[in-house]
C-alpha positions as CSV (number, residue, x, y, z in Angstrom):
1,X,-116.0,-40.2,-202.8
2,X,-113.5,-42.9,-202.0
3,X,-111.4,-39.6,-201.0
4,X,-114.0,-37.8,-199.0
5,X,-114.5,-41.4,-196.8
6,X,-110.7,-41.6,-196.2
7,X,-110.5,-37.8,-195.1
8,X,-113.4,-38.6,-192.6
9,X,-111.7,-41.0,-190.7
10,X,-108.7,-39.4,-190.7
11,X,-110.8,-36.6,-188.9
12,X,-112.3,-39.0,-186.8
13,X,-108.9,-40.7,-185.7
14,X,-107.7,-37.3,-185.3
15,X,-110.6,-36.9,-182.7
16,X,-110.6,-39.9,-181.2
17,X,-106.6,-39.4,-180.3
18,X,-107.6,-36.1,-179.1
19,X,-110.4,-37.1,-176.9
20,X,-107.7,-39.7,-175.1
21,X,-105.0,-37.4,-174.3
22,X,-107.8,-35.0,-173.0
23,X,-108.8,-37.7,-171.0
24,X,-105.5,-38.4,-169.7
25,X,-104.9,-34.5,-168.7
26,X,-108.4,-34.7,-167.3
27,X,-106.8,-37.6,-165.0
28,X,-103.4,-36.2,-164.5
29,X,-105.5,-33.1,-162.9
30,X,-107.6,-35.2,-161.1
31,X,-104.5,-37.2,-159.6
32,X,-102.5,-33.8,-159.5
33,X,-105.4,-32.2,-157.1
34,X,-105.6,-36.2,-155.0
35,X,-102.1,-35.4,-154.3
36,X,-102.3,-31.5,-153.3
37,X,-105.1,-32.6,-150.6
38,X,-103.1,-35.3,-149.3
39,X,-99.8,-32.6,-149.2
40,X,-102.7,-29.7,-147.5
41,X,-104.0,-32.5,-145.1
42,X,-100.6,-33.6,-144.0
43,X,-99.5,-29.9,-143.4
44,X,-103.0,-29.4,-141.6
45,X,-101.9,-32.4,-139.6
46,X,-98.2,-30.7,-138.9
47,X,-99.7,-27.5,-138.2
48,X,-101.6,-29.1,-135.6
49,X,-98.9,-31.0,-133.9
50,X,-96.9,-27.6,-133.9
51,X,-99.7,-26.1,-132.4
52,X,-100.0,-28.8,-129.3
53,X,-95.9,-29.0,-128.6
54,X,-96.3,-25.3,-128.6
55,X,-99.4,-25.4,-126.0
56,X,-97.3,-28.3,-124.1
57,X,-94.2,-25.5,-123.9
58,X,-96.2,-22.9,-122.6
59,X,-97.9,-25.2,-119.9
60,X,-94.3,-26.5,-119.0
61,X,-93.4,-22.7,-118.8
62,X,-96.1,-21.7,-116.7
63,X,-96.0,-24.5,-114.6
64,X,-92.3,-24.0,-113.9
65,X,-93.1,-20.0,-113.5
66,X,-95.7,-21.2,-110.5
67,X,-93.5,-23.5,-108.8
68,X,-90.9,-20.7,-109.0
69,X,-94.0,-18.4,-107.0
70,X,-94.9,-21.4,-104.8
71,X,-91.3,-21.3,-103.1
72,X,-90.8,-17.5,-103.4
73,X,-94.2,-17.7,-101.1
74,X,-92.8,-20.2,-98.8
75,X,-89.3,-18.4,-98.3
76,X,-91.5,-15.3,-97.5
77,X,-93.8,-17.2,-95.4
78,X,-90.8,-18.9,-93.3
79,X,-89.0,-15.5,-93.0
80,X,-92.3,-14.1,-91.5
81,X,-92.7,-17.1,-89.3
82,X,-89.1,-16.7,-88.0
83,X,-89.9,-13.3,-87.1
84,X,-93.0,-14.3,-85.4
85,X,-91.4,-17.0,-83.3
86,X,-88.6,-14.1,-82.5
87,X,-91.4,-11.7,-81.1
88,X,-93.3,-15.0,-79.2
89,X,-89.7,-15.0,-77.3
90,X,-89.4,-11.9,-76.5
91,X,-92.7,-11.9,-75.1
92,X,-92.6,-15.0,-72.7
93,X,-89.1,-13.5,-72.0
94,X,-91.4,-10.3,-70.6
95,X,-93.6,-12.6,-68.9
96,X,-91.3,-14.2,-67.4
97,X,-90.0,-11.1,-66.0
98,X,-93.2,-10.1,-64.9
99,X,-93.8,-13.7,-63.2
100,X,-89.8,-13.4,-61.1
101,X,-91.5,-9.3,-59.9
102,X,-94.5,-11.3,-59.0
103,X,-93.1,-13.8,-56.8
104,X,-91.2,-11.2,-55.3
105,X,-94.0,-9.6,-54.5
106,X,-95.7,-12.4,-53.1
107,X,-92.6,-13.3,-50.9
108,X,-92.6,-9.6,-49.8
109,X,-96.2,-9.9,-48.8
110,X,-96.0,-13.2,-47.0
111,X,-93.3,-12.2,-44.8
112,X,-95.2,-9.0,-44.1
113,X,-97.9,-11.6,-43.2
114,X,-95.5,-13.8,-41.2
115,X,-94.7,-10.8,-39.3
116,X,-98.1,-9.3,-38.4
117,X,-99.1,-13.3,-37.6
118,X,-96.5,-13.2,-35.1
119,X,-97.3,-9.5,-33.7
120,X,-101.1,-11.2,-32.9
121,X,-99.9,-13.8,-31.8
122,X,-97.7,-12.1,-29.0
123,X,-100.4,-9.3,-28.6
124,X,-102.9,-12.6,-28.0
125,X,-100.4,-13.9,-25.0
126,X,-100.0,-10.7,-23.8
127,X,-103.9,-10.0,-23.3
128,X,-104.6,-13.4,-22.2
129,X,-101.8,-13.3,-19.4
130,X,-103.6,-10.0,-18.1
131,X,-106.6,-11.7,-18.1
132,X,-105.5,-14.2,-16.4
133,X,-103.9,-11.6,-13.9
134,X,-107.4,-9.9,-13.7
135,X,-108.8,-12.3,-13.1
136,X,-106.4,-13.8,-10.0
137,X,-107.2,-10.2,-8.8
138,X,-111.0,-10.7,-8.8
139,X,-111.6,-7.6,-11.5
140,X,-114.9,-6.2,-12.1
141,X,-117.0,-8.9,-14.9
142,X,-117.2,-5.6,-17.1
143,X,-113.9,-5.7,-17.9
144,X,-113.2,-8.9,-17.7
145,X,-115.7,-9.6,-20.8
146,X,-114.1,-6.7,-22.3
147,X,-110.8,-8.7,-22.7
148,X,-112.4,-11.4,-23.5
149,X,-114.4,-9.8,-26.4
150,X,-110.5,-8.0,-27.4
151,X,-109.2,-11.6,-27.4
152,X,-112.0,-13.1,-29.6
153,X,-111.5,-10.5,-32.3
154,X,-107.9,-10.7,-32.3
155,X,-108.4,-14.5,-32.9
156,X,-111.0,-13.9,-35.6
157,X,-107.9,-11.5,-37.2
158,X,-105.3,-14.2,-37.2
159,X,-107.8,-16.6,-38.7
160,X,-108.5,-14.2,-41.5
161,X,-104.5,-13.8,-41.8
162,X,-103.8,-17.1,-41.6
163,X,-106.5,-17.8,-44.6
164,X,-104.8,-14.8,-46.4
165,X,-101.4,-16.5,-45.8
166,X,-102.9,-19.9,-47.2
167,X,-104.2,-18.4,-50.3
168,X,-100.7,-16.3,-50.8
169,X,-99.1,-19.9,-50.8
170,X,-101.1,-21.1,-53.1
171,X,-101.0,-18.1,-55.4
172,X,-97.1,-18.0,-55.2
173,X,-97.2,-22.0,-56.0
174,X,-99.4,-21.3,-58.9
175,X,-97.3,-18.4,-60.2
176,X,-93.8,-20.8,-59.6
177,X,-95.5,-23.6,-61.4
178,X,-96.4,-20.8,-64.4
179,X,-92.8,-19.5,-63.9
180,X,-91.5,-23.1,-64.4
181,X,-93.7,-23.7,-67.5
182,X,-92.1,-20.3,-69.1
183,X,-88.5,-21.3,-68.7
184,X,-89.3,-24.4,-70.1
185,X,-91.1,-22.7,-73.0
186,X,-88.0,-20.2,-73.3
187,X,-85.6,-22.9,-73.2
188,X,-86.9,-24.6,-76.3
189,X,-87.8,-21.6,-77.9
190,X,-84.1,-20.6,-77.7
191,X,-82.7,-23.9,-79.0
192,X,-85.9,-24.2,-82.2
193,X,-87.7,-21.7,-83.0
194,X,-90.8,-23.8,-83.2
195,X,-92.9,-24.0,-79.8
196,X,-95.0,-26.7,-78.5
197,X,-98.3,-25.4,-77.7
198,X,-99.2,-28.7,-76.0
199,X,-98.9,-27.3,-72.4
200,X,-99.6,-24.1,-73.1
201,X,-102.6,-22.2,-70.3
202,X,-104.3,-19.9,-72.9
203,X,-107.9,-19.5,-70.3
204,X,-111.1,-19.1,-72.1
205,X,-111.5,-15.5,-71.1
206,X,-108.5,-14.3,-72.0
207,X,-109.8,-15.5,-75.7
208,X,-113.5,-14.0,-75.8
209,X,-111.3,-10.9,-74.3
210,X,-109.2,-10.9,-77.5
211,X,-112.0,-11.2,-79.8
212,X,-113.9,-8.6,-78.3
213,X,-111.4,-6.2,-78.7
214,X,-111.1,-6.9,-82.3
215,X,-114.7,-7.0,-82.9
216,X,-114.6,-3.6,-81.7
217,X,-112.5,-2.4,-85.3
218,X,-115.1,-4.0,-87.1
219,X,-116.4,-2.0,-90.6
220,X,-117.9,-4.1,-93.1
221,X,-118.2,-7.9,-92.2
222,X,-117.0,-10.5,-89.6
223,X,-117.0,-14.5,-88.8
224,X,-117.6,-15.2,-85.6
225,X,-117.7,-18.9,-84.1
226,X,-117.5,-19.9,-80.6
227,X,-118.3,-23.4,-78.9
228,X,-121.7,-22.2,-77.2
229,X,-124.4,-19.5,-77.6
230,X,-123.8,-18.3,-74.2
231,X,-119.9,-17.4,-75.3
232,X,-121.5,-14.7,-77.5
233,X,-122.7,-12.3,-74.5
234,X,-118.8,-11.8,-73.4
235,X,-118.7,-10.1,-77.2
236,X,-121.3,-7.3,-76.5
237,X,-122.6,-7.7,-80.4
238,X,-124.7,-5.0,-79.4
239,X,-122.0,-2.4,-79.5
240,X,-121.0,-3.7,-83.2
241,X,-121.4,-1.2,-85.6
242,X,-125.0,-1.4,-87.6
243,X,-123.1,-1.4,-90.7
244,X,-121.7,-4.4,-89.8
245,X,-122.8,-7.9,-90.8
246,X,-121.9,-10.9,-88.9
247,X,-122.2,-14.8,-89.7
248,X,-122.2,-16.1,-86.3
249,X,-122.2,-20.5,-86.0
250,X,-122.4,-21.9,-82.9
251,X,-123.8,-24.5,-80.8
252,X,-127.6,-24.1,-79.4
253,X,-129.6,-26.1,-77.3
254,X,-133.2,-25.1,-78.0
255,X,-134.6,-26.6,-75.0
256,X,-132.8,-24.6,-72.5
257,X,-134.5,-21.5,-72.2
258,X,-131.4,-19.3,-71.5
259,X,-130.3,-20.5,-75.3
260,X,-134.3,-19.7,-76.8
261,X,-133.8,-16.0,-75.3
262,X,-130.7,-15.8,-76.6
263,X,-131.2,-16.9,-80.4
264,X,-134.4,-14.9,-80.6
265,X,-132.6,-11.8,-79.4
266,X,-129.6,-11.8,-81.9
267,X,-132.2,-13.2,-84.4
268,X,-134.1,-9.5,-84.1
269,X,-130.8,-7.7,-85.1
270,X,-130.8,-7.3,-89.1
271,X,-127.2,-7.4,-89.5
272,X,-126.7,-10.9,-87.6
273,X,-126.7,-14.3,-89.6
274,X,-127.1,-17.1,-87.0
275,X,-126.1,-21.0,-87.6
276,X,-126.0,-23.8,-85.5
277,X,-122.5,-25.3,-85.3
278,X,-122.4,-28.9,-83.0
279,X,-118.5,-28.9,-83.3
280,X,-117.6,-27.0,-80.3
281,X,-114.0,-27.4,-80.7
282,X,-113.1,-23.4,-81.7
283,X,-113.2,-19.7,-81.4
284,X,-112.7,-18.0,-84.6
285,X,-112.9,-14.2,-85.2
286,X,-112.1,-13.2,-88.5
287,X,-112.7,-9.3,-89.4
288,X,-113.1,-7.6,-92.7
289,X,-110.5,-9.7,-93.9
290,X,-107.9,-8.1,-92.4
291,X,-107.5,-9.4,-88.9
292,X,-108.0,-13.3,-87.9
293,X,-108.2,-14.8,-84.4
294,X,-108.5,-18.6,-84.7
295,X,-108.1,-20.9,-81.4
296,X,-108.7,-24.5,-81.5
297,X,-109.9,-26.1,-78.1
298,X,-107.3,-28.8,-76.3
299,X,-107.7,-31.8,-74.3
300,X,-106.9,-29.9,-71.2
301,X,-108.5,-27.3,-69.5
302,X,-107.6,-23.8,-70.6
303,X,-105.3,-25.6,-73.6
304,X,-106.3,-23.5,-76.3
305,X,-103.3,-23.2,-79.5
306,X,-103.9,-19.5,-80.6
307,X,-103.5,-17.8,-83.7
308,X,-103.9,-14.7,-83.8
309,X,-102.6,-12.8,-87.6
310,X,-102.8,-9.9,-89.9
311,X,-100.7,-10.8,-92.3
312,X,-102.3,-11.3,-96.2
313,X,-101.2,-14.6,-97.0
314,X,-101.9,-16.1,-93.2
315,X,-105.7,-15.0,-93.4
316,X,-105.5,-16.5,-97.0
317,X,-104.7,-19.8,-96.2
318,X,-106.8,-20.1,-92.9
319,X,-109.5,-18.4,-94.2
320,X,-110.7,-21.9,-96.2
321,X,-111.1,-23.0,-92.5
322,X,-113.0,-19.9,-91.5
323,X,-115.4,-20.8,-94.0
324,X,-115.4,-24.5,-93.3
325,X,-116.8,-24.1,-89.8
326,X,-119.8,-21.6,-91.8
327,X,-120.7,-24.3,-94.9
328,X,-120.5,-27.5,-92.0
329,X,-123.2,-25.1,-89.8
330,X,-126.9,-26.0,-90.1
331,X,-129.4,-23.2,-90.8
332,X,-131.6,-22.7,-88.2
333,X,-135.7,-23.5,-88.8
């Protein structure tokens, strides 16, 4: 019995001693897996700060790969400017030209003037010296009044002449004045290629003229804004292509009737879009996004800066101002 006792609690200090070392494997496991989700959360951690220098890399890359575009862009867009400014020369070098055979016309014509002045002039003495001789001879009234009748009319002639001389003065002043404006422009245009639009006569209707004759391509769409309603009827929109749809903005004064007529005429044509546009400072023509007129109206009379562009990346970058002038319009109630 005595035997049997001491075998049982050998058994059961056999068990106990078993029961703590499964215990402490339990906890070496527990601590072993602790530490592999510390190790997993710190290489989650890593793997996630590889992941953010690698998205900071690729931003530096493509930021560096759109400055590199930016400048290619601007290189391309001052080589195309230099070869605009070299056609702007050779063209006020042609007007010019065609301002020097001008005056020399005029001066021809004014001393063809001069000449015929003094022919009447002559022809008037002559006639009123045989008047005067007809009548120390005691002609017939018949005749006399006759003369007298010749003489009026040949005065009447040389008045006309001598307004036509007056307003050939003035035109050849004008045209000297333009001339002297040119060779100004050329001379600067020769020594920068920028020019200074600040004197520059661009008249209104040489504008509307433009942007008629553009309007005229027309095929799918078109912004159009001038400073008044009335500008519009220079455009003949009526001619425009059905197919075509306009956005027109423009400034409208309700209670003038002229303006009423007008707005409820374009207002009748399906493929018009009307605004009202209290700016009044430009004329802008921009067609099927391939052709772009854009003149902004100067402190002076006739001073109008002109742009006028089919190049891609010019209509681009004005075409946000296109589409300024058509968001800042009102719709019309």
């Amino acid at each position: 019995m005595s035997k049997l006792n001491e075998q049982r609690k050998a058994e059961e200090g056999l068990m106990s001693d078993f029961q703590e070392e499964l215990k402490f494997r339990e906890k070496q496991i527990t601590d072993l897996k602790e530490e592999l989700r510390r190790k997993d959360e710190k290489v989650s951690n890593l793997q996630k700060e590889v992941e953010l220098i690698q998205q900071k890399i690729e931003a530096k890359i493509r930021d560096i790969e759109l400055q590199l575009k930016t400048r290619d862009e601007i290189i391309e867009n001052l080589q195309s400017s230099v070869k605009l400014k070299d056609d702007q020369i050779h063209t006020l070098k042609d007007s010019l030209k065609l301002k020097s055979e001008q005056v020399q016309t005029l001066d021809s014509s004014i001393k063809f003037k001069d000449e015929k002045i003094a022919t009447l002039e002559k022809t008037i003495k002559l006639k009123e010296e045989e008047i005067n001789r007809v009548r120390g001879n005691t002609v017939d009234k018949d005749f006399l009044n006759k003369k007298e009748m010749l003489n009026e009319e040949l005065k009447e002639k040389l008045e006309i002449l001598t307004g036509e001389l007056t307003k050939a003065d003035e035109d050849l002043e004008m045209l000297e004045s333009e001339n002297e404006k040119l060779r100004n422009q050329l001379a600067l245009s020769e020594v920068s290629k920028i020019i200074d639009w600040t004197d520059v006569s661009i008249p209104k209707y040489e504008i509307l003229k433009k942007m008629y004759e553009i309007l005229t391509k027309a095929l799918h769409n078109v912004t159009i804004a001038v400073p008044n309603i009335k500008d519009l009827q220079e455009l003949y929109l009526y001619e425009v292509r059905s197919s075509v749809n306009m956005k027109i903005s423009c400034a409208i004064d309700p209670l003038v009737a002229e303006d009423s007529e007008l707005l409820e005429e374009l207002e009748s044509l399906d493929n018009i879009s009307i605004r009202m546009y209290e700016g009044e400072d430009r004329y802008v023509l921009d067609r099927d996004g391939e052709e772009l007129l854009f003149a902004v109206i100067g402190k002076n009379e006739d001073n109008h800066l002109v742009l006028h562009t089919r190049d891609p990346k010019h209509l681009k970058l004005f075409r946000a101002l296109v589409m300024e002038g058509w968001l800042r319009s009102r719709k019309i109630e």
